[in-house]
C-alpha positions as CSV (number, residue, x, y, z in Angstrom):
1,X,-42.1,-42.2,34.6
2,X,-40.8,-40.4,31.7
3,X,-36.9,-39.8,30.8
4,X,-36.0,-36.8,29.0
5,X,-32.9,-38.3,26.7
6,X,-30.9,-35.8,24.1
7,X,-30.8,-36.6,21.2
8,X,-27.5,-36.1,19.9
9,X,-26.9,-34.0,16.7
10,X,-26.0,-35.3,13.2
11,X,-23.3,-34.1,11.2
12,X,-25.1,-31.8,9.1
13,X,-27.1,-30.3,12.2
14,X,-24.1,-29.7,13.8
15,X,-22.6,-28.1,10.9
16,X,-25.8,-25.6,10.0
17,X,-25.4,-24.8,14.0
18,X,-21.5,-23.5,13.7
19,X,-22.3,-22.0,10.1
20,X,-25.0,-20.0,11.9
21,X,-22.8,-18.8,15.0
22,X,-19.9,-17.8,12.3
23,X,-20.5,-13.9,12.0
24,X,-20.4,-12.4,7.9
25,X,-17.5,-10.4,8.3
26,X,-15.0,-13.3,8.7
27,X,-13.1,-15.1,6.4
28,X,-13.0,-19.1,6.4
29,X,-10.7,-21.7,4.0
30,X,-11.8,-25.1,4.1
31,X,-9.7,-27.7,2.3
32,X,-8.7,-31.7,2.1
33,X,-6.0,-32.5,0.2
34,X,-6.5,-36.0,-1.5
35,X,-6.4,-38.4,1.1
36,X,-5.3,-36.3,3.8
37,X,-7.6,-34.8,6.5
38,X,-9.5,-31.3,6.2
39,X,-8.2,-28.6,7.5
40,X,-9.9,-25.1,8.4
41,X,-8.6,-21.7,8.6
42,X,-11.0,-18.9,10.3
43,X,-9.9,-14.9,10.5
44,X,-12.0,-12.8,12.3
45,X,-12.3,-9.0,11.5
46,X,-9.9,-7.8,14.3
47,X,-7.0,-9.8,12.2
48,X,-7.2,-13.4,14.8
49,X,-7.0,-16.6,12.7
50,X,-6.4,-19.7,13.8
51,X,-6.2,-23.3,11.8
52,X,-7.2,-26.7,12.7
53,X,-6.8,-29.9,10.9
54,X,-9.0,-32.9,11.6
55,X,-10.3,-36.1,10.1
56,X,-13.6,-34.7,9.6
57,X,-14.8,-31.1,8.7
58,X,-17.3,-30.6,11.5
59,X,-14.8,-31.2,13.8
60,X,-12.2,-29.0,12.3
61,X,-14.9,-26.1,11.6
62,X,-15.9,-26.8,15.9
63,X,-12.5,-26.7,16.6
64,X,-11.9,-23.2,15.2
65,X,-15.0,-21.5,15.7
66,X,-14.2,-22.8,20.1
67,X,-10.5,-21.4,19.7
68,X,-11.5,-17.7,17.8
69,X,-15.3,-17.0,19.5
């Protein structure tokens, strides 16, 4: 009997995924201040932004992109 497991995403697949979802009209700031965490600021057209801060940036970038979509 076969088992159908998911194989769960790396950090770079994750990351492509969100970048793909993210529409060309809005604006993103990604930064990391030395040795603090990163922290992502996402505007959408309509003038909605919203900022997260995280210890990695795929988590910040899915963070934002949950809170503005």
């Amino acid at each position: 009997m076969g088992h159908n497991y998911a194989k769960p995403l790396t950090a770079e697949a994750r990351m492509e995924r969100v970048f793909s979802r993210i529409p060309g009209d809005w604006s993103i700031k990604m930064e990391r201040p030395q040795g603090g965490k990163w922290s992502v600021l996402m505007q959408r057209p309509d003038g909605m932004l919203h900022q997260e801060t995280a210890d990695s940036l795929i988590e910040a970038l899915e963070d934002v992109w949950r809170f503005l979509r």
